[in-house]
C-alpha positions in Angstrom: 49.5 16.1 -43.8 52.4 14.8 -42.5 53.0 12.1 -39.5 53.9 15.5 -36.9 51.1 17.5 -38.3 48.8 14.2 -37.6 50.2 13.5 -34.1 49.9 17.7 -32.9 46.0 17.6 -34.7 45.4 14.6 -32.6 46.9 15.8 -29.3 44.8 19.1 -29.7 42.0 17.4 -30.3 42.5 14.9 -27.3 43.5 18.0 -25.2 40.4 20.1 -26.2 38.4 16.6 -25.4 39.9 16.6 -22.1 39.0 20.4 -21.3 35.6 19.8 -22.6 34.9 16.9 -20.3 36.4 18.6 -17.4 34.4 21.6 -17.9 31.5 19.3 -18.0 32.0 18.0 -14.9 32.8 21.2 -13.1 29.3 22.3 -14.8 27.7 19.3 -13.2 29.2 19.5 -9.6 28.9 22.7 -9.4 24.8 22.6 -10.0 24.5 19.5 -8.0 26.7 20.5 -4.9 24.4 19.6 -1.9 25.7 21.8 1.2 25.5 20.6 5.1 22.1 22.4 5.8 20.3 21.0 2.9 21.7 17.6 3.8 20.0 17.7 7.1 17.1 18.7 5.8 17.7 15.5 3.4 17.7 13.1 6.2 15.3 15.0 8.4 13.1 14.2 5.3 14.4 10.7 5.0 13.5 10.0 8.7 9.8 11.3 8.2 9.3 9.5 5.7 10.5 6.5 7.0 8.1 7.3 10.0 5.2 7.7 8.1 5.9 4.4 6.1 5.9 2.4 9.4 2.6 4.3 10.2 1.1 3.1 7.2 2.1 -0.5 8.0 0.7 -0.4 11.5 -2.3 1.1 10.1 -2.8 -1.4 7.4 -1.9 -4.0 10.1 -5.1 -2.7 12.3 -7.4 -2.6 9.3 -6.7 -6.1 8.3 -7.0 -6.8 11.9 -10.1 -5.0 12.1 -11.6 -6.8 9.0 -11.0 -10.4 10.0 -12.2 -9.4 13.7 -15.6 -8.1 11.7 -15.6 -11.2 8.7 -15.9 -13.5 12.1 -18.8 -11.0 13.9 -20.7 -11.2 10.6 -20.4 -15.1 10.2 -21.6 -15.5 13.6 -24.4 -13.2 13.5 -25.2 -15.0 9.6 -25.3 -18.0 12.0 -27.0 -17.1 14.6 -29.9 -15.4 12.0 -29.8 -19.0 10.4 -30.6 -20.9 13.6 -32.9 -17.9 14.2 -35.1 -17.9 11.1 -34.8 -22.1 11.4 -36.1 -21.6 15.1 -39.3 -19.5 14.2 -39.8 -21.6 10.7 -40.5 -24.9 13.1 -42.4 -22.6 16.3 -44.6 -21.4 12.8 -45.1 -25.4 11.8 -45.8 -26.3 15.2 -48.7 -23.3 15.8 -49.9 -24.3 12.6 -50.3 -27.9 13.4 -52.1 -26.8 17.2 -54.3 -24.5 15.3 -55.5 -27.2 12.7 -55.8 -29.5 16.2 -57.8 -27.1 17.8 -60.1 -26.4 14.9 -60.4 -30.3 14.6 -61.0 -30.6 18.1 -64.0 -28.2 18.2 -65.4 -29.4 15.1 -65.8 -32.6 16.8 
């Protein structure tokens, strides 16, 4: 093979290349082409979603809202239940100690 033979076999070669990737492409726009209606429907999609993500923030927003506002009923009711059972555990001692008086003062 001679230096023209070498420089045509590499030209075709390059050229085929060329068509091949061209082709290619074509295939690929072609198959991917995304026309006006579809593209609303795109962002009519895009703004629902975005919608429905704010949604879902405000929502988690409320819960975690809605679970400190319940965390700080339930520690004050713990409390209160505490100061409660402490209340009757001393009104208990204190019948206890007029019944024993009373029982001493009529065995006397």
């Amino acid at each position: 093979m001679n230096r023209t033979e070498f420089i045509v076999a590499t030209a075709i070669v390059l050229f085929l290349a060329f068509l091949f990737g061209w082709f290619a492409h074509w295939l690929i726009h072609r198959f991917t082409r995304i026309n006006q209606s579809e593209m609303g429907e795109v962002d009519k999609l895009a703004q629902q979603l975005h919608e429905a993500e704010e949604a879902r923030e405000q929502a988690i927003t409320w819960f975690q809202d809605r679970e400190a506002a319940h965390a700080n009923q339930l520690a004050q009711t713990e409390a209160e239940l505490r100061a409660a059972m402490e209340g009757l555990r001393e009104a208990r001692a204190e019948a206890e100690e007029l019944r024993a008086y009373i029982e001493r003062m009529n065995a006397s």
